[in-house]
N, C-alpha and C positions, 0 to 999 in steps of 0.2 A: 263811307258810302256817299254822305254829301258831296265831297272833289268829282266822285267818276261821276253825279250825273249834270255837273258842270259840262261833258264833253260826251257827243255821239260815242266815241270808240277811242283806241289808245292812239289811233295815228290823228285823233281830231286834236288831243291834247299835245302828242311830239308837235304839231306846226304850231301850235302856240307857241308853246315853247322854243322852237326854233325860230320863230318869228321872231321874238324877243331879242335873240341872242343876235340874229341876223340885222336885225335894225339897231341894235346897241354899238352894235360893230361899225353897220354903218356909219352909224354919226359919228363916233370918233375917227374912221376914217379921211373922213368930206371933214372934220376937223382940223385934223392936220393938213390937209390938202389946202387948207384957206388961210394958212398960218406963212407969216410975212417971213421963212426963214430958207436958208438955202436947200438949195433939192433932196442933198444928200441927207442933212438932218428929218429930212419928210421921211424919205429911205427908213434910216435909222427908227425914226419914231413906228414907222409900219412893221417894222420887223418885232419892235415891241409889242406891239400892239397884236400881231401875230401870235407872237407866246404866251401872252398873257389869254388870248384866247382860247389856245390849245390846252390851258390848264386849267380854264372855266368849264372844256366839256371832258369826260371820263372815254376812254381809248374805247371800251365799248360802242358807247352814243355813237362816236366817229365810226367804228366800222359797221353798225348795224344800219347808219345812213349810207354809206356808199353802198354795202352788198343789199339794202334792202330791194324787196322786187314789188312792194306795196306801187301800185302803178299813180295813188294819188299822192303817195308821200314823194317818188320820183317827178311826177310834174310839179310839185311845190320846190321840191330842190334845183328843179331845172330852170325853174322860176328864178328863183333867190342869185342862180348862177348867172343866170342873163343880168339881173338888175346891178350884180356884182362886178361884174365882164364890163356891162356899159360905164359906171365909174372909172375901172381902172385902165378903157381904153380913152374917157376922156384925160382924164389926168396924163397917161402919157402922149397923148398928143400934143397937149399945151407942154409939157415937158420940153417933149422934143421941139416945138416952136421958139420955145426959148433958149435953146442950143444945152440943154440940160441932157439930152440923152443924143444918143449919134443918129444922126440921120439918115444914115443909108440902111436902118431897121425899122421896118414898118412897125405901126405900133399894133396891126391886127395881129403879127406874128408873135407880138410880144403876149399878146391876150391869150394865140395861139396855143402858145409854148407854158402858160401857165397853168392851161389845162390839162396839159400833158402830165405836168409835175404834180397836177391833185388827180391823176390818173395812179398815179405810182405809188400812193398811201397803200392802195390796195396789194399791193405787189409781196406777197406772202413770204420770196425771198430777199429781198431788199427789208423789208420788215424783220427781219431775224437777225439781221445785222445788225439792229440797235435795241437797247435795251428798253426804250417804251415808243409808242406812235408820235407823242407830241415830242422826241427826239428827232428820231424822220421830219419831220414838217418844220423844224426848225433847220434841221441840213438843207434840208429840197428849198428852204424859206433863203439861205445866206448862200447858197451857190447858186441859186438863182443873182441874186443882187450884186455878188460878189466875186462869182467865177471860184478859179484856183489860183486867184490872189491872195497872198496875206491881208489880214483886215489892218495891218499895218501901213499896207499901200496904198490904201484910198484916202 
C-alpha cells in the first residue's frame, strides 16, 4: 500500500515509469550520436539499442500504450514522440549535411515515414506474422535502415 500512495492513480505511476525508460533511451541515444565514429556504426549501435529496448518493456506494456485511450497517458506519449521525432530529425539532417544520407530525401519525410512504421505495431495482421511484438519492431527497425538489401551489402 505504501508504493500506490506514492502515485494519484496507475497512469500517474505508467508516466513515471515511462519517463524513465524514455530518458534512459534518450541518453544513450544523443550518445551514440556524439560518438566520433562512422554513421553507419551509429545506425548499427541504434538498432541495438532498439532491441535491447524492446526487451526491457513486456509486448503487453507496448500495446496497452499504443491502444490506450487514457487522454493523459496519450498526451504524455505524444509528448515523449515529439521530443523523440525532434532528435532523430536533427541527427539526420547533420547526417545528410555530411553526405551520410542522400540528399534528395528530405529528412521530415524520413521522421515522416517512421511514424508510419510505429503505426504498424498495432497492425493485428502483420502482428500474427511474427512470433512476439519486439520481433515486428525489430523487422519494421532493419527494413527501415536496410531496405531489401542483404545486410551483407552495406
Amino acid at each position: 500500500m505504501t508504493f500506490y500512495r506514492l502515485f494519484d492513480n496507475k497512469i500517474a505511476l505508467a508516466k513515471t515509469v515511462l519517463d524513465e525508460v524514455f530518458d534512459k533511451a534518450t541518453q544513450r541515444y544523443r550518445n551514440i550520436m556524439a560518438q566520433d565514429i562512422p554513421f553507419p556504426e551509429k545506425i548499427q549501435q541504434t538498432i541495438l539499442l532498439k532491441k535491447e529496448g524492446t526487451q526491457e518493456i513486456s509486448q503487453e506494456l507496448i500495446m496497452d500504450i499504443y491502444k490506450n485511450e487514457e487522454t493523459e497517458l496519450i498526451d504524455f506519449m505524444a509528448e515523449k514522440r515529439k521530443q523523440g521525432t525532434n532528435d532523430i530529425l536533427h541527427t539526420f539532417t547533420i547526417a545528410q549535411r555530411k553526405g551520410w544520407l542522400r540528399k534528395d530525401v528530405k529528412p521530415e519525410f524520413i521522421v515522416y515515414f517512421i511514424g508510419k512504421i510505429n503505426e504498424m505495431v498495432t497492425d493485428e495482421q502483420l502482428l500474427a506474422m511474427y512470433k512476439s511484438l519486439q520481433a515486428l519492431i525489430m523487422e519494421l527497425t532493419n527494413f527501415f535502415f536496410y531496405g531489401i538489401s542483404s545486410k551483407d551489402d552495406q
